[in-house]
KELO-54037 format. One record per residue (C-alpha): residue number from 1; chain; x, y, z. Coordinates in steps of 0.05 Angstrom, whole numbers, plus 32768, in hexadecimal, padded with zeros to 4 digits. Example, Ala and Ser with C-alpha at 12.3 -4.5 7.8 and 13.67 -1.06 7.14 Angstrom:
KELO-54037
ATOM   pos   unit      x      y      z
ATOM     1      A   80F6   7FA6   809C
ATOM     2      A   8111   7FEB   808F
This chain:
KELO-54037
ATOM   pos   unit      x      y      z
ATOM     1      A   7ED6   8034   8164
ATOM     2      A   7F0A   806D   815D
ATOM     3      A   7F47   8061   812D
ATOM     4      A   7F85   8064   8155
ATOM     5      A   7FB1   8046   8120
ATOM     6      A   7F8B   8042   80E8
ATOM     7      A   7F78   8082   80B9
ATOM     8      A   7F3F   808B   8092
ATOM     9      A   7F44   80A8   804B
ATOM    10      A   7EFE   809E   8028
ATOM    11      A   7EC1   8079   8021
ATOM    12      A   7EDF   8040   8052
ATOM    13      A   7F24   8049   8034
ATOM    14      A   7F5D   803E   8073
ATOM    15      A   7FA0   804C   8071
ATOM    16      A   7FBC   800D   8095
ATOM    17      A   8004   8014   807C
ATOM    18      A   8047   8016   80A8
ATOM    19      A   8081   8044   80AE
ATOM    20      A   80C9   8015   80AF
ATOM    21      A   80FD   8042   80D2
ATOM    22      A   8132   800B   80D8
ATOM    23      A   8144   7FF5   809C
ATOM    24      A   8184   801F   807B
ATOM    25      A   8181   8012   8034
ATOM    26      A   814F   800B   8008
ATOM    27      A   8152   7FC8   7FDB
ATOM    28      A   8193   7FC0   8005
ATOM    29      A   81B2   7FFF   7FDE
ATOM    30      A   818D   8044   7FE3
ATOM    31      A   8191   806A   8025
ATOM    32      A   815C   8071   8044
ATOM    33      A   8168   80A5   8079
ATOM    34      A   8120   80C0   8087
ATOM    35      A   8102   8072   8085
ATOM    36      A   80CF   8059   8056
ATOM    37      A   8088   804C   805D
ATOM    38      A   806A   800F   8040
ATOM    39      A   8021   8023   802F
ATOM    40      A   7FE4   7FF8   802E
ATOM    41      A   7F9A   7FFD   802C
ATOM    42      A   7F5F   7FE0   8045
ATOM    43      A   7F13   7FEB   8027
ATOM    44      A   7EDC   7FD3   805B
ATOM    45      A   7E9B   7FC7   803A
ATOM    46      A   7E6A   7F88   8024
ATOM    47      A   7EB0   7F71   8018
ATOM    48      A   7EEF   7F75   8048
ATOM    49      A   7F2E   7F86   800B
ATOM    50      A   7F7F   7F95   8019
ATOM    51      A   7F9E   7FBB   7FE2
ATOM    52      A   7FEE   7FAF   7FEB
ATOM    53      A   800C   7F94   802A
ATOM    54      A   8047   7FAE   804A
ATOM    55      A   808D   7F8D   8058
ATOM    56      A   808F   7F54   8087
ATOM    57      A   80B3   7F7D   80B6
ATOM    58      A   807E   7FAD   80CE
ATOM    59      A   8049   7F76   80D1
ATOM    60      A   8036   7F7D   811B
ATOM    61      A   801E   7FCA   810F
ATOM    62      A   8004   7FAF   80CD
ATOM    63      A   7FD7   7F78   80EB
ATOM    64      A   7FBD   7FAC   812F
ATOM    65      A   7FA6   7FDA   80F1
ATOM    66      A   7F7E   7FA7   80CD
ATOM    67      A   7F5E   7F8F   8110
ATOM    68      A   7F4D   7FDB   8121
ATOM    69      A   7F1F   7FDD   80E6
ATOM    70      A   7F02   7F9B   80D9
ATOM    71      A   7F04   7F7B   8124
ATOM    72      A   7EF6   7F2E   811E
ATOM    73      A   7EDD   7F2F   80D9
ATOM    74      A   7F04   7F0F   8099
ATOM    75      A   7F2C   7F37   805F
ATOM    76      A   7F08   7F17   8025
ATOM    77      A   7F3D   7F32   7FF1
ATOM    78      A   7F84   7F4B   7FE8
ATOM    79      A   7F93   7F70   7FA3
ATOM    80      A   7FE3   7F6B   7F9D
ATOM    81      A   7FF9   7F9C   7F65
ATOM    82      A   8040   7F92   7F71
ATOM    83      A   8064   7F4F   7F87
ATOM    84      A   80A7   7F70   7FA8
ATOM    85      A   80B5   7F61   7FEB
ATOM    86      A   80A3   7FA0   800D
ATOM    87      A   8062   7F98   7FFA
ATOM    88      A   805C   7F50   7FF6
ATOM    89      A   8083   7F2B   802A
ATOM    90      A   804B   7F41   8069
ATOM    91      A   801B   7F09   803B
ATOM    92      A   8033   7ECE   8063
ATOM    93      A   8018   7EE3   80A4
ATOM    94      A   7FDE   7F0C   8087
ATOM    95      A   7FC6   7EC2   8069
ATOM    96      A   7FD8   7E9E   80A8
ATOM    97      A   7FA4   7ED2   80CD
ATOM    98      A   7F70   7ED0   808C
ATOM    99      A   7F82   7E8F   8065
ATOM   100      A   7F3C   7E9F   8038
ATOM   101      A   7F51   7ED9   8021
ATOM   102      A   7F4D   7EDF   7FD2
ATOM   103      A   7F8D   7F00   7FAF
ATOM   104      A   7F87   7F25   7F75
ATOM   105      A   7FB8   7F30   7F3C
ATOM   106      A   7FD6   7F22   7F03
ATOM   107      A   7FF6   7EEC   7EE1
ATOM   108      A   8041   7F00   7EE6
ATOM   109      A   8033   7F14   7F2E
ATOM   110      A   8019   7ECB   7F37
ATOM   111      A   8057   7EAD   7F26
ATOM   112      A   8073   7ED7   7F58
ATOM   113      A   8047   7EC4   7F87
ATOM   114      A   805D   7E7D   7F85
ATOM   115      A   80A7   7E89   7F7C
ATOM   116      A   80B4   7EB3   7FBC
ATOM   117      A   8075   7E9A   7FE4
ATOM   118      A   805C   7E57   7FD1
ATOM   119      A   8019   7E7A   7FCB
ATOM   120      A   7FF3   7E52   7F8F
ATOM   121      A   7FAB   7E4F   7FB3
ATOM   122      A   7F79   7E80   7FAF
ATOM   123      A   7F85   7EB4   7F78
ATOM   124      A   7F64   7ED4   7F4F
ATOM   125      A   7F88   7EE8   7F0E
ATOM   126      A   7F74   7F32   7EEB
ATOM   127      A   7F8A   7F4F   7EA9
ATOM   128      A   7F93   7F8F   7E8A
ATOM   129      A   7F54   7FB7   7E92
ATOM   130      A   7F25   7F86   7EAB
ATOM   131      A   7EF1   7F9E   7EEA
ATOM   132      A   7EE4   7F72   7F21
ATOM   133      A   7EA5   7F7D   7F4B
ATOM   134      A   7EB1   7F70   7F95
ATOM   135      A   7E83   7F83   7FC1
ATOM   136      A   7E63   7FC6   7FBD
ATOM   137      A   7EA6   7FD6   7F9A
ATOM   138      A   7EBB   7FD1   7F50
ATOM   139      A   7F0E   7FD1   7F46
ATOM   140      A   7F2B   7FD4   7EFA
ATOM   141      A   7F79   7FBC   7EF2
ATOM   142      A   7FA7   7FDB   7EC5
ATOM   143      A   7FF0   7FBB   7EB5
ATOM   144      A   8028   7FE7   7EBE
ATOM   145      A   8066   7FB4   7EB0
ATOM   146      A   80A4   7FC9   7EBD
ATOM   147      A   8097   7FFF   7EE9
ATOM   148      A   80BB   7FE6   7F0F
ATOM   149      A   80B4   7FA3   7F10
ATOM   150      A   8090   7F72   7ED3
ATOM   151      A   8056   7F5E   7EFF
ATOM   152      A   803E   7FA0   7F1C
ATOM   153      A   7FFF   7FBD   7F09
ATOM   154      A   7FD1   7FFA   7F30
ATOM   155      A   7F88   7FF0   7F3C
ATOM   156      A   7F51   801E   7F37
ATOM   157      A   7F16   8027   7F63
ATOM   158      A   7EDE   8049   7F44
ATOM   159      A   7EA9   8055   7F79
ATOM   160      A   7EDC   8090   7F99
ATOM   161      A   7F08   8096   7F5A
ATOM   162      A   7F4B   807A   7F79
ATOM   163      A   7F7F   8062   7F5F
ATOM   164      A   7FB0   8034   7F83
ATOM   165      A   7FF4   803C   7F64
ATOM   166      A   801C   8013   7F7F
ATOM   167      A   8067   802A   7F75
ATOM   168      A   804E   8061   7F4C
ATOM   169      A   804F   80AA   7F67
ATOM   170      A   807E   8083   7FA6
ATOM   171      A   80B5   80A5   7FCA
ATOM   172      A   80E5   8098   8003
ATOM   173      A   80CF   80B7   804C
ATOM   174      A   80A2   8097   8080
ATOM   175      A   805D   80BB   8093
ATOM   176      A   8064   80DB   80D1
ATOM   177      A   801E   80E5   80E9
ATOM   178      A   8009   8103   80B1
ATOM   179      A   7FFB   80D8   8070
ATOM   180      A   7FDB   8108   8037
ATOM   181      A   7FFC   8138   800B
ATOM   182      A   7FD4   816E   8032
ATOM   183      A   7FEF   8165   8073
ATOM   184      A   8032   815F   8065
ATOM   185      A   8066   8195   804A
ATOM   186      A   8070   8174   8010
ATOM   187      A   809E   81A2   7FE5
ATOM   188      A   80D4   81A4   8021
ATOM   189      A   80CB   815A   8042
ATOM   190      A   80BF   8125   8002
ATOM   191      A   80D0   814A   7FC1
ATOM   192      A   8110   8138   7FC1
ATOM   193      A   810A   80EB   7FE2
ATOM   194      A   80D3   80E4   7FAE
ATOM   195      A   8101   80F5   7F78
ATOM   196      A   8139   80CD   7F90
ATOM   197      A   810E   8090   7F91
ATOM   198      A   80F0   809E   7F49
ATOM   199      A   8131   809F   7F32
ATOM   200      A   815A   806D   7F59
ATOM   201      A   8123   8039   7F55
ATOM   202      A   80F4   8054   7F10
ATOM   203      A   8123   807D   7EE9
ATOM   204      A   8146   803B   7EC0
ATOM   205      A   80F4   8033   7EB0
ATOM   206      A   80E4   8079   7EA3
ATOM   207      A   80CA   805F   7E54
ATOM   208      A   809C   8038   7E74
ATOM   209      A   8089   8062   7EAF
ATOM   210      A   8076   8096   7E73
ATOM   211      A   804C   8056   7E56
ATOM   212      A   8026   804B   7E95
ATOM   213      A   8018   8096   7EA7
ATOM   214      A   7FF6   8097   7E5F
ATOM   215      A   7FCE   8063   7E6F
ATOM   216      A   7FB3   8083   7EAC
ATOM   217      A   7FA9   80CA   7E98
ATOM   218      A   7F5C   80C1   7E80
ATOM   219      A   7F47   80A1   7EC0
ATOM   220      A   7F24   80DC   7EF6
ATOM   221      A   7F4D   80CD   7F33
ATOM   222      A   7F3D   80ED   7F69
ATOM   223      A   7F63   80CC   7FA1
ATOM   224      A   7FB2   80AD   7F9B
ATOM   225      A   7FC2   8076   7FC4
ATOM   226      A   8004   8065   7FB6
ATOM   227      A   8038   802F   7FDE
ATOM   228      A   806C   805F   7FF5
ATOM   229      A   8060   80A7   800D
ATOM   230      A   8027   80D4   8016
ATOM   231      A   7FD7   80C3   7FFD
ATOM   232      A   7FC0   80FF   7FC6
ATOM   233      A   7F84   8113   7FD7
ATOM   234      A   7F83   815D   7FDB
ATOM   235      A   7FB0   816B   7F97
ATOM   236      A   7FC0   8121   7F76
ATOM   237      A   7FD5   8150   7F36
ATOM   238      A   800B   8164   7F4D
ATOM   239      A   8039   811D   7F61
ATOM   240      A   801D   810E   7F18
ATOM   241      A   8040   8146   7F01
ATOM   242      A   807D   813B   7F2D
ATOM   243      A   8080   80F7   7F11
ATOM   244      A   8070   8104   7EC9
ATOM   245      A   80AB   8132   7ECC
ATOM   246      A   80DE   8104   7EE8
ATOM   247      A   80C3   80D0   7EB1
ATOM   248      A   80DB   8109   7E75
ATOM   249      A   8117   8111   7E9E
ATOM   250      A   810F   8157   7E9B
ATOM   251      A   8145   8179   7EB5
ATOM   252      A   8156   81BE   7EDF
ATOM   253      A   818C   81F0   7ECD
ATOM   254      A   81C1   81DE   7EF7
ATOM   255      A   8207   81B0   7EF5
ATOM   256      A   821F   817B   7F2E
ATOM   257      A   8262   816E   7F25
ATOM   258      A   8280   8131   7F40
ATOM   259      A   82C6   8125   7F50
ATOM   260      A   82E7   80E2   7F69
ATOM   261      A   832C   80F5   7F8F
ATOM   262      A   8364   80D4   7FB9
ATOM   263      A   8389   8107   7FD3
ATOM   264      A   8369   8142   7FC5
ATOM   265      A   837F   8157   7F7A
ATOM   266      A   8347   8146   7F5D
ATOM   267      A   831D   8167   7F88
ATOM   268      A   8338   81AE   7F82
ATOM   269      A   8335   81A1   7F36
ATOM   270      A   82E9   819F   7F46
ATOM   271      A   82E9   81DC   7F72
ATOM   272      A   82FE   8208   7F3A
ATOM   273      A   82D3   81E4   7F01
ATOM   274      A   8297   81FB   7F31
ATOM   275      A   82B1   823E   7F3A
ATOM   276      A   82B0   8243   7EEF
ATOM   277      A   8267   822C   7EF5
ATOM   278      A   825D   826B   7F22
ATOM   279      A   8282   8299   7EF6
ATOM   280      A   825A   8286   7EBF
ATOM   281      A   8217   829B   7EDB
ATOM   282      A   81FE   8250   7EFB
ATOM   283      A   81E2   8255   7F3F
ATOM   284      A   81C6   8210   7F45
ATOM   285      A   8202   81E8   7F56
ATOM   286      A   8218   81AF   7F76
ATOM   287      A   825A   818E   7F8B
ATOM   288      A   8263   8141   7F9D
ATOM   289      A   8299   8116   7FAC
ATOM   290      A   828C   80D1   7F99
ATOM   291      A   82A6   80B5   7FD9
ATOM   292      A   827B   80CC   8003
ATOM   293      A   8233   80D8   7FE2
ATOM   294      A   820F   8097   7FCF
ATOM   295      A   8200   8090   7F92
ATOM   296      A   81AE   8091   7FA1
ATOM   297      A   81B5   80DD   7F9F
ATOM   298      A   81F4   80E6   7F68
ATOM   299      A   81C4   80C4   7F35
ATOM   300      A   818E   80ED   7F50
ATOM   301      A   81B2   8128   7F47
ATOM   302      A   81D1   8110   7EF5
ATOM   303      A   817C   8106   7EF4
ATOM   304      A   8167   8150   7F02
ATOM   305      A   819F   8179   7EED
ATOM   306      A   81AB   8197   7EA5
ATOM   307      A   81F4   8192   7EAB
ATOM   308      A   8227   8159   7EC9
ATOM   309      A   826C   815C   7ED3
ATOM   310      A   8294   8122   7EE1
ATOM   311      A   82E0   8122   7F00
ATOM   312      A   830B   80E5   7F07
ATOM   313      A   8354   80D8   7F24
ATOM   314      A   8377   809A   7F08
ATOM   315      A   837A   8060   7F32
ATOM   316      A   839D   802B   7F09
ATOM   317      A   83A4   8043   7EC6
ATOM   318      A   8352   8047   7EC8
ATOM   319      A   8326   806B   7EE7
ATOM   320      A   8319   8078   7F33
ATOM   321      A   82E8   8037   7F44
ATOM   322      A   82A9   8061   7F63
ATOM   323      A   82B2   8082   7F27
ATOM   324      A   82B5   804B   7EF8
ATOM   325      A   8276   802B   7F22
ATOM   326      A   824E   806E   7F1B
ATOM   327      A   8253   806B   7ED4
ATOM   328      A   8232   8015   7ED4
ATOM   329      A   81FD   803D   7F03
ATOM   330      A   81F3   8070   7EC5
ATOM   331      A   81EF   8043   7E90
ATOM   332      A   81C3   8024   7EB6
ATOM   333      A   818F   805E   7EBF
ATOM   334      A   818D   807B   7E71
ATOM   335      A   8198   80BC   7E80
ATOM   336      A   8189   80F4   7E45
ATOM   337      A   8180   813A   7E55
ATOM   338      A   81C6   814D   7E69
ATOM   339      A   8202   8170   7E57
ATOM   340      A   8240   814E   7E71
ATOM   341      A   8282   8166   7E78
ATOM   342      A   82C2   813B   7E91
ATOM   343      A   8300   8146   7EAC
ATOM   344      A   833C   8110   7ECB
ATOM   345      A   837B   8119   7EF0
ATOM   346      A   83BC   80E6   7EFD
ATOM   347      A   8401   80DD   7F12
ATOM   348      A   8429   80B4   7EE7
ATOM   349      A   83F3   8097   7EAF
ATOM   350      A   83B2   80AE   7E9B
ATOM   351      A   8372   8087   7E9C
ATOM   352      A   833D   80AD   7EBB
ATOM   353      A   832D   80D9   7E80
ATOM   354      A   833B   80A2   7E43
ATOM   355      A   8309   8078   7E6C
ATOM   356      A   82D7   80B5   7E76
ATOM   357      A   82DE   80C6   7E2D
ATOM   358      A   82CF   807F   7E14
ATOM   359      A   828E   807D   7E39
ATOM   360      A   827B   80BC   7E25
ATOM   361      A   8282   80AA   7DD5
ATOM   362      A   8267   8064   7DE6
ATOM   363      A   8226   8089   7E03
ATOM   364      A   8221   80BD   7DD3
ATOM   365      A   8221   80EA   7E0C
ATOM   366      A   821C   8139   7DFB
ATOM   367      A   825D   8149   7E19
ATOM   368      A   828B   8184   7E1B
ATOM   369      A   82BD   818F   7DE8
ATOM   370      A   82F5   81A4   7E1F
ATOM   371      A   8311   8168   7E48
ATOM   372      A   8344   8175   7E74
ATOM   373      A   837A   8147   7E91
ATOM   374      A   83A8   815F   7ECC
ATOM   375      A   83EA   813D   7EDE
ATOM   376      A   83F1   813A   7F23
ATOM   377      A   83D8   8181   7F49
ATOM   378      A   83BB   81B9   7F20
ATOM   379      A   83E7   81FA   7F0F
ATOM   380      A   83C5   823D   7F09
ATOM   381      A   83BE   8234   7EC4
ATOM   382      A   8399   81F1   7ECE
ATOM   383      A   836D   820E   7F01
ATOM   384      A   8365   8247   7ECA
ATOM   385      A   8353   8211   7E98
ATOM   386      A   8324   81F3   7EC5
ATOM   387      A   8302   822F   7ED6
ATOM   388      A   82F5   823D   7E8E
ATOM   389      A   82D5   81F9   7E89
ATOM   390      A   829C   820A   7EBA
ATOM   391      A   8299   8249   7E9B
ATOM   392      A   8288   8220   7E52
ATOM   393      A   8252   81EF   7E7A
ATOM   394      A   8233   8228   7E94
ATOM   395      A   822C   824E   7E52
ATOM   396      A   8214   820E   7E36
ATOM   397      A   81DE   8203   7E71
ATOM   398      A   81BC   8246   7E69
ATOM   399      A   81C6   8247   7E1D
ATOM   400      A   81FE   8283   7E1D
């Protein structure tokens, strides 16, 4: 029979994963304004085995793929690298429709298991680096806590040299028709989703997203099946290069400054700090207000960029409160590679800037020596000042 829904990828591999283009945010927080695919894999053979399930919303796609490929006959195993919901929570009607299935995982996932799902029967529990024969196939499991959750793990399959990666080499996006990395124009469509999900949902782990790409390097994979975005089959090098470079948080020559403002000062203080930027010979260079960009791509931006500037009015003797929740977010994330520069403005009592230099000195961040602090609107001078200020960042981006 013809695959309609389904889509082959190798040796009795299927892509039988689902595209959710409802949900708005991500983990209830990060935008998610092209979708998200929830990816999931099924290998037909002396032995019927799902690697990763999908979110519970998408199930009735989910269920017509699995019945595409294997018609009336049983799933004999399900390998679960990674207990979060969007890849777990499809398991209650997957059992109901195959209650002999066999799960596979590990120990911390089976605690999981049982806390969200009441799932105790049935499992069989793997550990670092053991091979389990199943079928005509042979999968080997390797731990990768922390990245991003305790439990998750990726699995190996050696007979067509894949690896399933679970969150690893993910990004934002659905698959629209097209699932690998050669059909799709990566560069313009998921470069930047994948690097906003690296670092909004992998960057706080990037130590031990280092750890587990280690791990992997001396394994021959040929094929990357991971839970979000597009399968690697044509160039899997290159998302492990993409994502190798996210880990080192290595950064590009360029500044994002971003300003918080009520009525507007702040914001032309931020004009002329990026004209300064220009001026000084930057050409990569962004401008955010902290109203109205979520913070999924401000922390993606701090991520990538060589130089940050951050602008605060005072709002109750302290600092502006996106402001002040930006730099929790920060902390957060462990950022490294940057050169930061601050600036504050306020009516009748400061705040902003005391409050941005204290985190600053409490971070040991490499900040700027100037710091300005405008009462009220700028004056020529000021905006003199300020433009002077980009002028330093920029020197100090491209080593001047």
């Amino acid at each position: 029979m013809e695959n309609l829904l389904s889509v082959p990828i190798k040796n009795d591999i299927y892509y039988i994963g689902t595209n959710d283009r409802e949900t708005p945010l991500f983990e209830g927080m990060w935008p998610l304004p092209n979708g998200v695919c929830y990816n999931s894999y099924l290998i037909k053979g002396e032995k019927n085995i799902i690697v990763d399930l999908v979110r519970a919303n998408t199930t009735t796609d989910y269920v017509n793929k699995i019945k595409e490929i294997i018609g009336d006959e049983k799933i004999d195993y399900i390998i679960i690298n990674h207990m979060e919901p969007d890849h777990s929570s499809s398991i209650g009607v997957i059992l109901e429709i195959y209650p002999d299935a066999k799960l596979i995982t590990n120990k911390k996932a089976v605690l999981l298991l049982d806390a969200y799902y009441e799932v105790e029967d049935n499992i069989i529990e793997v550990k670092e680096g053991e091979t389990l024969k199943l079928g005509d196939r042979e999968f080997t499991f390797y731990m990768t806590p922390m990245v991003h959750w305790p439990e998750s793990m990726v699995t190996y399959e050696e007979k067509t040299k894949t690896l399933f990666s679970q969150d690893i080499f993910g990004g934002f996006g659905t698959l629209d028709g097209a699932i690998f990395d050669d059909q799709v124009e990566y560069n313009s469509h998921y470069l930047e989703e994948t690097t906003r999900y690296f670092i909004n949902i992998v960057g706080k782990y990037a130590n031990q997203a280092l750890k587990a790409l280690t791990k992997l390097s001396d394994l021959d994979i040929e094929l990357i099946c991971p839970v979000h975005g597009p399968v690697w089959r044509d160039n899997p090098s290159k998302i492990i290069d993409i994502y190798t470079s996210l880990a080192k948080q290595e950064t590009i020559d360029g500044c994002v400054i971003i300003y918080g403002s009520m009525y507007g000062n702040t914001k032309v203080m931020a004009e002329a700090v990026a004209r300064g930027l220009a001026e000084g010979g930057l050409g990569n260079i962004k401008l955010r207000d902290i109203t109205k960009t979520s913070f999924s791509y401000l922390l993606s931006d701090i991520w990538r960029y060589k130089g940050i500037i951050l602008g605060s009015c005072s709002y109750d003797n302290n600092l502006f409160p996106p402001m002040d929740y930006l730099l929790t977010e920060i902390s957060h994330q462990r950022m490294k590679n940057n050169y930061w520069g601050i600036f504050g403005s306020y009516s009748w009592s400061g705040g902003a800037l005391k409050n941005l230099k204290k985190y600053m000195e409490d971070g040991k961040y490499d900040v700027l020596d100037t710091q300005l602090e405008i009462k009220g609107a700028a004056t020529k001078e000021e905006l003199e000042e300020l433009i002077e200020f980009g002028k330093e960042m920029a020197a100090k981006i491209l080593n001047k």
